[in-house]
N, C-alpha and C positions, 0 to 999 in steps of 0.2 A: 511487909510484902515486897517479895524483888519485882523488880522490871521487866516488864515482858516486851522482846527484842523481836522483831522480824523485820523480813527483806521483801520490798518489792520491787518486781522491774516493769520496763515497758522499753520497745525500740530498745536504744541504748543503755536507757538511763536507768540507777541502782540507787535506791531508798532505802538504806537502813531507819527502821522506826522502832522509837522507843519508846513504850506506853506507859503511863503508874500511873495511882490514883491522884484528884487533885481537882485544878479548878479551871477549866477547861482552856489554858494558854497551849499555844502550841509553836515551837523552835523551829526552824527548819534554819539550816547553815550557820546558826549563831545571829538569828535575825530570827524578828516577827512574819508571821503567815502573812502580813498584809502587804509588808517593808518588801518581802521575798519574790510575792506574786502580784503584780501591779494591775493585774486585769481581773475582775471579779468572778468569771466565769472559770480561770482556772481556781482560785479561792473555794468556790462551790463544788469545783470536781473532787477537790482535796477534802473537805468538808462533808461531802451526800455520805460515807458510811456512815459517820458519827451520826448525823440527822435519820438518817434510815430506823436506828435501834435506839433514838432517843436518851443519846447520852452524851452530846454536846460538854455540859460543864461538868462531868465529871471525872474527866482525865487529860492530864497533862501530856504534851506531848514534842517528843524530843526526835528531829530528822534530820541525819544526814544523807546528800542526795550529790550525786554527783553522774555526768556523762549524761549524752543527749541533750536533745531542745528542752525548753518551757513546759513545753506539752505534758512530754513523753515525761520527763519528770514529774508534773503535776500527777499523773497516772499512774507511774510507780508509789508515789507517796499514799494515793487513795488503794494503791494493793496490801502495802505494809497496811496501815493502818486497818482493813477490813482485815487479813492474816492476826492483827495482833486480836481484837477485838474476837473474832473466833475464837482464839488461843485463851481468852480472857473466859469467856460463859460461851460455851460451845450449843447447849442445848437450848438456849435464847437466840446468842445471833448470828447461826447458821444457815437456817432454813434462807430468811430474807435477803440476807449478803450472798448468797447462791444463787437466790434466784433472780437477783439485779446483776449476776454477773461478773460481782467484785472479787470471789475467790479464784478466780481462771484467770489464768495469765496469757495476755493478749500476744501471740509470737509472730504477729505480724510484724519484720522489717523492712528497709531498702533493697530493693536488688538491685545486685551490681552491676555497673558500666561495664560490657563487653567489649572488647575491640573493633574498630572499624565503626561504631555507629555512633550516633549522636549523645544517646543518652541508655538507657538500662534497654529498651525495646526502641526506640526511635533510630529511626534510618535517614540518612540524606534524601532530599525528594528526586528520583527517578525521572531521570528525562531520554525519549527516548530517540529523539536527534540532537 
């Protein structure tokens, strides 16, 4: 059976995931999930598709991730992953990975610093003597 390949993003950051059968290890940058992500809460954000459809140990898994924060990577990797996992048994874990959200890709980013002001909306405080 070949390897089923998808991309997720989030903000910046681009997850290539690579899914096969196996016994539920998972890569990310040539490091362990645990080594990669030191804070437990991203581990679980990376983690809730597989736990969603109850298939944890059954598939290996292999991510390249690169651009953006911690975060926004952790969230890209939980897009691949629910994308591959669709792509794997569509008419299983569709319905669920839908409706928690996982197959929409979040295009919320930064907006940019304009000229003149502080920050993206923020202005110098107005004084008017």
């Amino acid at each position: 059976m070949k390897p089923n390949i998808k991309v997720g993003r989030r903000k910046c950051a681009i997850a290539r995931v690579t899914l096969t059968p196996g016994t539920g290890k998972i890569t990310v940058n040539k490091k362990d999930l645990s080594a990669f992500f030191s804070v437990q809460y991203l581990r679980d954000t990376v983690l809730s598709p597989l736990k969603l459809v109850n298939v944890e140990e059954q598939y290996d898994i292999y991510v390249n991730v690169d651009g953006g924060g911690i975060k926004g990577q952790a969230e890209a990797i939980r897009m691949g992953i629910a994308r591959a996992l669709d792509a794997e048994n569509a008419e299983a874990n569709h319905t669920p990975l839908k409706s928690a959200g996982m197959l929409t890709r979040d295009s919320r980013i930064v907006e940019r610093k304009k000229p003149g002001l502080l920050k993206a909306r923020r202005r110098s405080q107005f004084s008017k003597r």
